[in-house]
N, C-alpha and C positions, 0 to 999 in steps of 0.2 A: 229444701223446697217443700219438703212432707212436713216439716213443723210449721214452716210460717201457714199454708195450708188450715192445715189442724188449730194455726192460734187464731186464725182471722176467723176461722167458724163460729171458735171459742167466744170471741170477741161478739158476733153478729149473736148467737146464741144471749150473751149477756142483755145482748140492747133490745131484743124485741120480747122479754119476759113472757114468752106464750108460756104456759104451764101444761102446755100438751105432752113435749118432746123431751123428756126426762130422760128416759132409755139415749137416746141419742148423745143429748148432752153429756151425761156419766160415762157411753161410752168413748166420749172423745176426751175427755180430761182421766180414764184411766189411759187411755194411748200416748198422751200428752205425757203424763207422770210415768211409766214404765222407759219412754225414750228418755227421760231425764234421770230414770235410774243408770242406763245403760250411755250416757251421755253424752248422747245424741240431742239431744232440745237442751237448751242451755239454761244455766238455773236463774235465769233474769226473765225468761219467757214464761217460768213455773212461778214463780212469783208475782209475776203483774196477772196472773190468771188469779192466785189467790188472792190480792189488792183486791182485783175486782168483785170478787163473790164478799171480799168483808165489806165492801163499800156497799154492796146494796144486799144488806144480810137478812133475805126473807127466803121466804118457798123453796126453790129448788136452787137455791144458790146453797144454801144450809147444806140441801145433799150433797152435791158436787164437791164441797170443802171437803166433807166427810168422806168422800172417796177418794179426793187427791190426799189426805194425808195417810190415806190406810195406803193408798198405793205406793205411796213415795215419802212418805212422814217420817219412815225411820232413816231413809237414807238422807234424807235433807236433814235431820237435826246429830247425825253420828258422822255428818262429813265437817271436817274444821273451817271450810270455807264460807257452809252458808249454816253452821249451829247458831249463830248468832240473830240469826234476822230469822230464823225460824221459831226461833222460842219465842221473838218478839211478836209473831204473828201467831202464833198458838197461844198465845197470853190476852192477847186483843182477842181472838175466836170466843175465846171461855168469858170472857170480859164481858159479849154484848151477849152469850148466852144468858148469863144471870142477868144483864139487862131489858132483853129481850122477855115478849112471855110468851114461850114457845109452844107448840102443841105437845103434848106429850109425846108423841111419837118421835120427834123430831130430840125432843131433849135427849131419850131414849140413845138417838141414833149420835148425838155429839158425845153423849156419855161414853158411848163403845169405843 
């Protein structure tokens, strides 16, 4: 009940782009990512939350990526179940980075 929660915020958060509520956002996609270390949120739920920040790859989608994988990047791509579709979407991230022209701050922050 505390993930579907957490993913519909997730989700309302995507759709209304305010650029006010960053703090908020980051903090819910690191709660989102620590339960799916501890595997409690499921990794199909971790997933469609990164879909959605590469689908619409600008402003604070860029951070939120960058916090789910620092928070959960190791454990998604060193588990056997989901290495696979994780490289794939770390491949596509760097992909639209060079495609993209990023602020510098921002490049800075995929770099890390």
């Amino acid at each position: 009940m505390l993930v579907e929660k957490l993913h519909g915020e997730f989700r309302r958060f995507t759709h209304e782009r305010e650029q006010m509520n960053i703090d908020t956002k980051l903090r819910n996609i690191r709660f989102l990512s620590e339960l799916t270390k501890f595997r409690v949120c499921s990794r199909e739920v971790i997933f469609s939350c990164i879909q959605a920040c590469l689908d619409d790859f600008a402003h604070h989608n860029i951070e939120v990526l960058c916090c789910l994988f620092e928070t959960c990047g190791r454990f998604l791509i060193r588990s056997p179940e989901t290495q696979f579709r994780t490289k794939n979407m770390l491949e596509v991230f760097l992909r639209l980075k060079t495609a993209k022209n990023l602020k510098p701050r921002m490049e800075a922050l995929v770099e890390k």
